[in-house]
C-alpha positions as CSV (number, residue, x, y, z in Angstrom):
1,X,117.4,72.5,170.1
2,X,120.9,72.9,168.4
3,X,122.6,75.8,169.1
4,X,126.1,77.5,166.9
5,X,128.4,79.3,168.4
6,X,131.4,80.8,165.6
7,X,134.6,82.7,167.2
8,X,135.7,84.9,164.6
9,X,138.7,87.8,163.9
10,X,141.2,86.1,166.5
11,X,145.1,87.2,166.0
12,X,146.1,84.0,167.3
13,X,144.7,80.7,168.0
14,X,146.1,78.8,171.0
15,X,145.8,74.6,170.5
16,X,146.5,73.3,173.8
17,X,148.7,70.9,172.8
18,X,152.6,71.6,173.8
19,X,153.6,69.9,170.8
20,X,152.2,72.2,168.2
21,X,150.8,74.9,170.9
22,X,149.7,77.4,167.7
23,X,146.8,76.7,165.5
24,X,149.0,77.8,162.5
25,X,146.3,79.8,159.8
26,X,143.4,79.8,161.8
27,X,141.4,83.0,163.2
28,X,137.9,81.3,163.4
29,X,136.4,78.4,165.6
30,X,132.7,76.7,165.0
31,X,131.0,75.0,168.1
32,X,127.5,73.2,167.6
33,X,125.9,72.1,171.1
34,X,128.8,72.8,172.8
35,X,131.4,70.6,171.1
36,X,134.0,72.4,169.1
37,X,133.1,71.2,165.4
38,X,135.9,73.5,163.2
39,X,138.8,75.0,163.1
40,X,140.2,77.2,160.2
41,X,140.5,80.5,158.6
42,X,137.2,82.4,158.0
43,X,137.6,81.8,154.3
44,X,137.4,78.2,155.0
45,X,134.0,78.3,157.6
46,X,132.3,81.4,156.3
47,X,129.2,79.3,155.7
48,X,129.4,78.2,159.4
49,X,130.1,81.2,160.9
50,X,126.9,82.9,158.4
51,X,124.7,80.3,160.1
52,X,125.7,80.7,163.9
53,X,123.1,81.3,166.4
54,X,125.5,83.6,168.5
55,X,129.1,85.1,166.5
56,X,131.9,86.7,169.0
57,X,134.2,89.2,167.4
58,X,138.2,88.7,169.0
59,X,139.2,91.9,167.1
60,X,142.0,90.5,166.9
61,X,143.7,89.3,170.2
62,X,144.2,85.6,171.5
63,X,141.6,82.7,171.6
64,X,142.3,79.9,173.7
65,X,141.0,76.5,175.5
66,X,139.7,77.5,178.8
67,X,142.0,77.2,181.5
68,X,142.1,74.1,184.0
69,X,142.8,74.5,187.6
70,X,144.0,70.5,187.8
71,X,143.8,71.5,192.3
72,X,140.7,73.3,193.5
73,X,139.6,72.6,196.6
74,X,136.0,72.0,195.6
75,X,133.5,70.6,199.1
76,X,129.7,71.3,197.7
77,X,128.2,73.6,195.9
78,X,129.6,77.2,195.1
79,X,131.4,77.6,199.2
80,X,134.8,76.8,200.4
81,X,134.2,76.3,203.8
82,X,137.5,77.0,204.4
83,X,137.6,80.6,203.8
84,X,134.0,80.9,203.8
85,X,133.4,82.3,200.8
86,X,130.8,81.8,198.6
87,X,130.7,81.6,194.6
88,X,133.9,81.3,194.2
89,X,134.1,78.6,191.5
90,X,131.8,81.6,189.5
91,X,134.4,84.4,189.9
92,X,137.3,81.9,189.1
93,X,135.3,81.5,185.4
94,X,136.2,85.4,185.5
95,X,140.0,84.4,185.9
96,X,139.6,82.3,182.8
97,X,139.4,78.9,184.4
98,X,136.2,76.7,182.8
99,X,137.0,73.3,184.8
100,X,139.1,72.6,187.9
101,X,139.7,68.7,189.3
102,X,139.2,68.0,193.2
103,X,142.1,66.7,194.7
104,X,139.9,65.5,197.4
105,X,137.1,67.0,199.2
106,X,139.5,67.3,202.6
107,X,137.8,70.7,203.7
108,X,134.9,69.1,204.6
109,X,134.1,70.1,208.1
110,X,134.1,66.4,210.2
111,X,135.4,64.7,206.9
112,X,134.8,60.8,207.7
113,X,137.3,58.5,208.0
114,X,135.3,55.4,208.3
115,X,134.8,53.2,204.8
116,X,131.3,54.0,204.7
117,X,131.8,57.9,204.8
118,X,134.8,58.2,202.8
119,X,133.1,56.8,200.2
120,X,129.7,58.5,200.6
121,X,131.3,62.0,200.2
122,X,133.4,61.0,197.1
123,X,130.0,59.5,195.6
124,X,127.7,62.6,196.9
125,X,130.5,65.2,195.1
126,X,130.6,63.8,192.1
127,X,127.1,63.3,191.5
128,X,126.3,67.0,193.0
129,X,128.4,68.7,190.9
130,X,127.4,66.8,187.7
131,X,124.4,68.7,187.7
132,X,125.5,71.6,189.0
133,X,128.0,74.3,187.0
134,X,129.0,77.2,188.8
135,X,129.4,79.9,186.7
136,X,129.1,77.6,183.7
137,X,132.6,75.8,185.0
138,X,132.8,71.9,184.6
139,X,133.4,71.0,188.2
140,X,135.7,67.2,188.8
141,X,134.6,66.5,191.6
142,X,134.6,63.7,193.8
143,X,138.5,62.5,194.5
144,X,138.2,59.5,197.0
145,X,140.4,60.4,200.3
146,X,142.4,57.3,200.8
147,X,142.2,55.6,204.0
148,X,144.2,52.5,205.4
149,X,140.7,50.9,206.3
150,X,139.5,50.9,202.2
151,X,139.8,47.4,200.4
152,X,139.8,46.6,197.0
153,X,135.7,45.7,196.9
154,X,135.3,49.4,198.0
155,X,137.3,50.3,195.1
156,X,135.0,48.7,193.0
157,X,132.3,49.9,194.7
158,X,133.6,53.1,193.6
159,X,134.5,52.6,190.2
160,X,130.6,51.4,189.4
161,X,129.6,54.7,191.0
162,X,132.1,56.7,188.4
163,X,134.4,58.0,190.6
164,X,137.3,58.0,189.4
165,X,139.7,60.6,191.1
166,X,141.3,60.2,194.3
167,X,143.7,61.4,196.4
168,X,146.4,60.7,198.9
169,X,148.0,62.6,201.7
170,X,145.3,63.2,204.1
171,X,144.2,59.8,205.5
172,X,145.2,58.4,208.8
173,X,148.2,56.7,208.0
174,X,151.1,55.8,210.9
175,X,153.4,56.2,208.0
176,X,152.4,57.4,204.4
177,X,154.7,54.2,202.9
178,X,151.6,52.1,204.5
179,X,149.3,53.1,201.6
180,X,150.9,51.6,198.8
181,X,148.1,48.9,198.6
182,X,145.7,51.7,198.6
183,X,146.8,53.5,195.8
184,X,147.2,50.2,193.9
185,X,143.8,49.2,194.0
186,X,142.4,52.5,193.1
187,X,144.7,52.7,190.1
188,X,143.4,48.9,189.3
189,X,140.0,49.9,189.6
190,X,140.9,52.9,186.6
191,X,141.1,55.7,189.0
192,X,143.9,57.9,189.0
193,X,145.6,59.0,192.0
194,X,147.0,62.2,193.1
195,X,149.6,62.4,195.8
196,X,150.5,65.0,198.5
197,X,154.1,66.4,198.0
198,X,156.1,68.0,200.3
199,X,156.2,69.3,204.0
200,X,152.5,69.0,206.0
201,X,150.1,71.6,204.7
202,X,147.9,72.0,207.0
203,X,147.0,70.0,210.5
204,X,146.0,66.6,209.8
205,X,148.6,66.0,206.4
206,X,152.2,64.3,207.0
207,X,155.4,65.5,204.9
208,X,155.6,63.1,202.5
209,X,159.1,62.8,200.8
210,X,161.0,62.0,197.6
211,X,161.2,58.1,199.4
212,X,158.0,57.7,200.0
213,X,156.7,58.8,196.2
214,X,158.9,56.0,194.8
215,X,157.2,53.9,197.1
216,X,153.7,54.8,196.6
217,X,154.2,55.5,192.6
218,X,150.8,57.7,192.3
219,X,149.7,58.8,189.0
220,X,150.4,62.5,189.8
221,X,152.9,64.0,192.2
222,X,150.7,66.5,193.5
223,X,152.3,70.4,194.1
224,X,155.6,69.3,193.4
225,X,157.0,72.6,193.8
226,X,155.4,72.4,197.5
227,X,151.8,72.8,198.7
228,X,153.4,75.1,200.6
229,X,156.4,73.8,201.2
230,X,158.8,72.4,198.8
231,X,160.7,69.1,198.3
232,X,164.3,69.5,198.5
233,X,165.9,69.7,194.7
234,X,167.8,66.3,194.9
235,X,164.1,64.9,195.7
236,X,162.6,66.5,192.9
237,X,165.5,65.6,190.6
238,X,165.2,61.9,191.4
239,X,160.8,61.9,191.3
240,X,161.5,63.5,187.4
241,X,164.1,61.4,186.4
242,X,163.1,58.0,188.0
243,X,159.4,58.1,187.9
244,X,157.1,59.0,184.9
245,X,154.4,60.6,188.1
246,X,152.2,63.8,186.2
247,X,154.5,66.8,187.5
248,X,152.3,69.5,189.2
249,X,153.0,72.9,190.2
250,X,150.9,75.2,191.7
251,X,150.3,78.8,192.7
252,X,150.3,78.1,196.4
253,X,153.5,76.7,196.3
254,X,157.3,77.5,196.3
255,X,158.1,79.8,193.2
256,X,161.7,79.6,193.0
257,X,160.7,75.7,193.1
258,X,158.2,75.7,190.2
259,X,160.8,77.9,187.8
260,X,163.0,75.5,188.5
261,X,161.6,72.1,187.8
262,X,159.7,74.0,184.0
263,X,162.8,74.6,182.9
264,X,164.4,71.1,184.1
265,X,161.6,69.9,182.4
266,X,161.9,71.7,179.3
267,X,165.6,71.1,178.7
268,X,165.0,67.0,179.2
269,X,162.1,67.3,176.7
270,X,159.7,65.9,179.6
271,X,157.1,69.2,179.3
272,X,154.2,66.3,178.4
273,X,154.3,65.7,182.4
274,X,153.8,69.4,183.7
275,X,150.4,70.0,184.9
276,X,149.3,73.3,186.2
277,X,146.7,73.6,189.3
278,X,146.6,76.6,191.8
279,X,146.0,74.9,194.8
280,X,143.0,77.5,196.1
281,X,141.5,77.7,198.3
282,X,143.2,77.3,201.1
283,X,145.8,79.5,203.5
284,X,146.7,80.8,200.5
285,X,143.3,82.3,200.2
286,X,140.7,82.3,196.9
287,X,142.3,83.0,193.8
288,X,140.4,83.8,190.8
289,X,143.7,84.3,189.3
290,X,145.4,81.8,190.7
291,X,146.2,79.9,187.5
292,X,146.9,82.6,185.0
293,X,149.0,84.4,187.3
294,X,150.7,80.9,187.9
295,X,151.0,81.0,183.4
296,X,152.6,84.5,183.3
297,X,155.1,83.9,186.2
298,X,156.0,80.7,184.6
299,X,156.5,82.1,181.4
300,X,158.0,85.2,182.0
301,X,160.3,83.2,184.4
302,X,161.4,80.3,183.2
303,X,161.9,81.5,179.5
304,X,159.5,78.6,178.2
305,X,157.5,80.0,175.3
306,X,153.9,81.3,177.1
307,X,152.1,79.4,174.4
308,X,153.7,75.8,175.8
309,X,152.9,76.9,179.6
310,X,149.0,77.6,178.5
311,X,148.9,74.1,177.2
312,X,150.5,72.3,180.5
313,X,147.6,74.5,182.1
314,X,144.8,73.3,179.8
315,X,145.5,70.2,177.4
316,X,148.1,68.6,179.8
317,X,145.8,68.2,182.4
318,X,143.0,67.3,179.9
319,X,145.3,64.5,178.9
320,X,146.4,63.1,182.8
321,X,142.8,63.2,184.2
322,X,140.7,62.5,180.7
323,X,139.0,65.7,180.8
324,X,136.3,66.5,177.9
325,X,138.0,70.1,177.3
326,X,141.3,71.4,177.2
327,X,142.3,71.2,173.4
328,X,141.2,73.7,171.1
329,X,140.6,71.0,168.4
330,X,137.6,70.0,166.7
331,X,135.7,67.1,169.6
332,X,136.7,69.2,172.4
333,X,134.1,70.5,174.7
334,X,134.0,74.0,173.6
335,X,135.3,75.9,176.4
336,X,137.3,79.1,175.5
337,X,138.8,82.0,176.3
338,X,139.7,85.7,174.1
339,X,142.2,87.6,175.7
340,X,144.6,90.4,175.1
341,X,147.6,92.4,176.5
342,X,145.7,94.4,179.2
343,X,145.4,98.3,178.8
344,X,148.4,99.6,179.2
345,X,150.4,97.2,179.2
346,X,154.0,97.2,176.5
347,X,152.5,94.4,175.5
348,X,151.1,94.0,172.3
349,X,149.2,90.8,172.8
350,X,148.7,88.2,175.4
351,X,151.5,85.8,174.4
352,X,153.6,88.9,174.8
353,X,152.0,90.2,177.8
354,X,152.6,86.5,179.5
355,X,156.0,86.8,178.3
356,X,156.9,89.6,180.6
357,X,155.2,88.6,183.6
358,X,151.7,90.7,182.9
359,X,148.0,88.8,183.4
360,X,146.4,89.4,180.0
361,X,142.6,90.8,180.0
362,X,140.1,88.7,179.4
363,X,136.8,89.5,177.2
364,X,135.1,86.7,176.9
365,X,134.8,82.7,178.4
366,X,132.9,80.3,177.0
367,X,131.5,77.1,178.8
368,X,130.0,74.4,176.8
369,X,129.5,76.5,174.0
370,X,128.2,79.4,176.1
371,X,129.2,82.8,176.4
372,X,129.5,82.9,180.0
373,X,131.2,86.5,180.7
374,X,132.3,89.3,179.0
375,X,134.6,91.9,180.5
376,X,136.3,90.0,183.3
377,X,135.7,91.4,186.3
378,X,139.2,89.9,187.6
379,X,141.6,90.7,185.3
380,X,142.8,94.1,183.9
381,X,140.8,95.2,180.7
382,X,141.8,93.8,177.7
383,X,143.4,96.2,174.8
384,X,141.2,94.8,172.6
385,X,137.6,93.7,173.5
386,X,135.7,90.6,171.7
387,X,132.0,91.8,171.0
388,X,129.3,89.1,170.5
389,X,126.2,89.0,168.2
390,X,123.7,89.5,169.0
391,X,124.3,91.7,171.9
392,X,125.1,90.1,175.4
393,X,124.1,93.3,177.2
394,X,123.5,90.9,180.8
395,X,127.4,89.7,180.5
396,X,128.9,92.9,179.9
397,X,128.5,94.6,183.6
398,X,131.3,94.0,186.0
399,X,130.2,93.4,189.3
């Protein structure tokens, strides 16, 4: 049964895309069966919107792709067992994030290191969380931990299965130089391949340094700005301007780090590599926050307009992984968020709320075409609430 959703009234329209990161003219978005299907002025799609099955109202504030956390430490189902917490994924929807990519299922407890396991927990993640949505989130799950005893017909064995993240840093390596072969075959076999950065994060991990990324040459330096603890600056320098690597930075990572390499990014016109990820949980804790927070101190930091620093959070990583949603474009999965300045803020939107270092409210997220919550129960209130039609009494309670 097909099912319209229309967004309707929005101030400003957020694309996604850090080359034209404002959807000039348009205040009104159409999604059929969860795919975005128009963008344009109400004028233009007053015929859709008259025909939608469910209308939300942004009263004029901010609509927006949904919000990718590119490093979530996903295990299975809705429980990080290393904080043991449970729906976490569910209240990070609240934080305005509608998918998040594993960067390996390392919190496992007695994670395998043997072919036959490593492979088995990659497969069983995947598949889990294709039928499984917390909180109406698209879950990426299933990043292969690289090991020194995988060969290339596990790699294919892989591939046939779909996986097709994986990640390195955690495997037991003498030295992390050893895995170059590893990292080749996965990216052979179409998988792409995300690499610790930095000092050890936690018992089991290595440092890995500036050397040993030109070595390894992953797809994606993982937490460049440290996960926690950041590569020194000549390292960084040399992985940015030798290397054409996915740069990530992170909320559980080195801040003066992170303002640093945006805006060395932005002044070398290389903001196409900047991916955004919060790297939660893990000491740092769960963060339903995690990567708005990481938007507004980046923004309000670094000087780079808010609008370009949403996109490296959304369509950026869309783009380096080959994710469904990310771009507020017609063919997108239709995953959205309205937000505004939060109440009482100076603000008088969220781009100007971002600007200055405030987390906007959120009033609504939309998975797959779905309203999935109104009034965040994470962020601050908005200034200006979206209000849906019919009524979404059910969504409107913060718990």
């Amino acid at each position: 049964m097909s099912a319209r959703l229309a967004v309707t009234g929005a101030g400003t329209v957020l694309s996604g895309d850090i080359a034209a990161p404002v959807v000039i003219g348009a205040d009104t978005v159409v999604c059929d069966d969860g795919v975005i299907t128009a963008v344009g002025s109400h004028d233009e799609l007053a015929d859709l919107v008259e025909s939608a099955d469910q209308v939300l109202e942004a009263a004029g504030s901010t609509l927006a792709p949904g919000l990718i956390d590119s490093h979530c430490h996903v295990v299975l189902g809705d429980y990080t067992p290393r904080q043991k917490t449970v729906d976490f994924l569910a209240s990070y929807v609240h934080g305005g994030i509608t998918s998040v990519v594993s960067p390996g299922e390392i919190h496992a407890p007695g994670r395998p290191h043997h072919a036959a396991g490593v492979k088995a927990l990659a497969i069983a993640a995947r598949s889990c969380f294709e039928n499984f949505r917390p909180g109406g989130m698209r879950v990426h799950a299933g990043a292969v931990v690289l090991e020194p005893v995988l060969r290339p017909e596990d790699f294919a064995e892989l591939q046939q299965a779909g996986v097709h993240l994986a990640k390195f840093g955690f495997g037991l390596y003498e030295d992390p130089a050893d895995g170059v072969a590893q990292v080749r075959w996965a990216q052979e076999h179409g998988i792409t391949v995300m690499c610790h950065s930095g000092g050890a994060s936690i018992p089991g991990s290595k440092p890995i340094t500036p050397e040993h990324l030109l070595e390894l040459a992953p797809d994606v330096c993982g937490h460049i700005n440290g996960g926690p603890t950041s590569l020194p600056d000549a390292g960084v320098d040399t992985i940015i301007e030798q290397t054409t690597m996915a740069l990530q930075l992170v909320q559980a990572g080195n801040l003066r780090s992170a303002v640093r390499i945006l805006r060395k990014a932005h002044e070398e016109d290389r903001l196409d590599r900047i991916v955004i990820g919060s790297d939660t949980p893990t000491g740092t804790g769960v963060m339903p926050l995690g990567v708005i927070k990481t938007v507004a101190e980046l923004a309000s930091l670094s000087g780079v307009d808010p609008a370009v620093v949403w996109a490296a959070a959304s369509g950026n990583n869309a783009r380096t992984w080959g994710l469904p949603a990310g771009f507020l474009r017609a063919g997108s999965a239709a995953d959205l968020v309205i937000m505004d300045a939060p109440w009482g803020s100076t603000a008088d939107d969220a781009l100007s709320a971002l600007r200055i270092g405030d987390i906007p409210g959120i009033s609504a997220v939309v998975c797959g075409g779905q309203v999935r919550a109104l009034l965040s129960r994470n962020t601050p209130r908005a200034a200006r609430l979206a209000e849906a039609a019919p009524a979404l009494a059910h969504l409107t309670t913060v718990h």
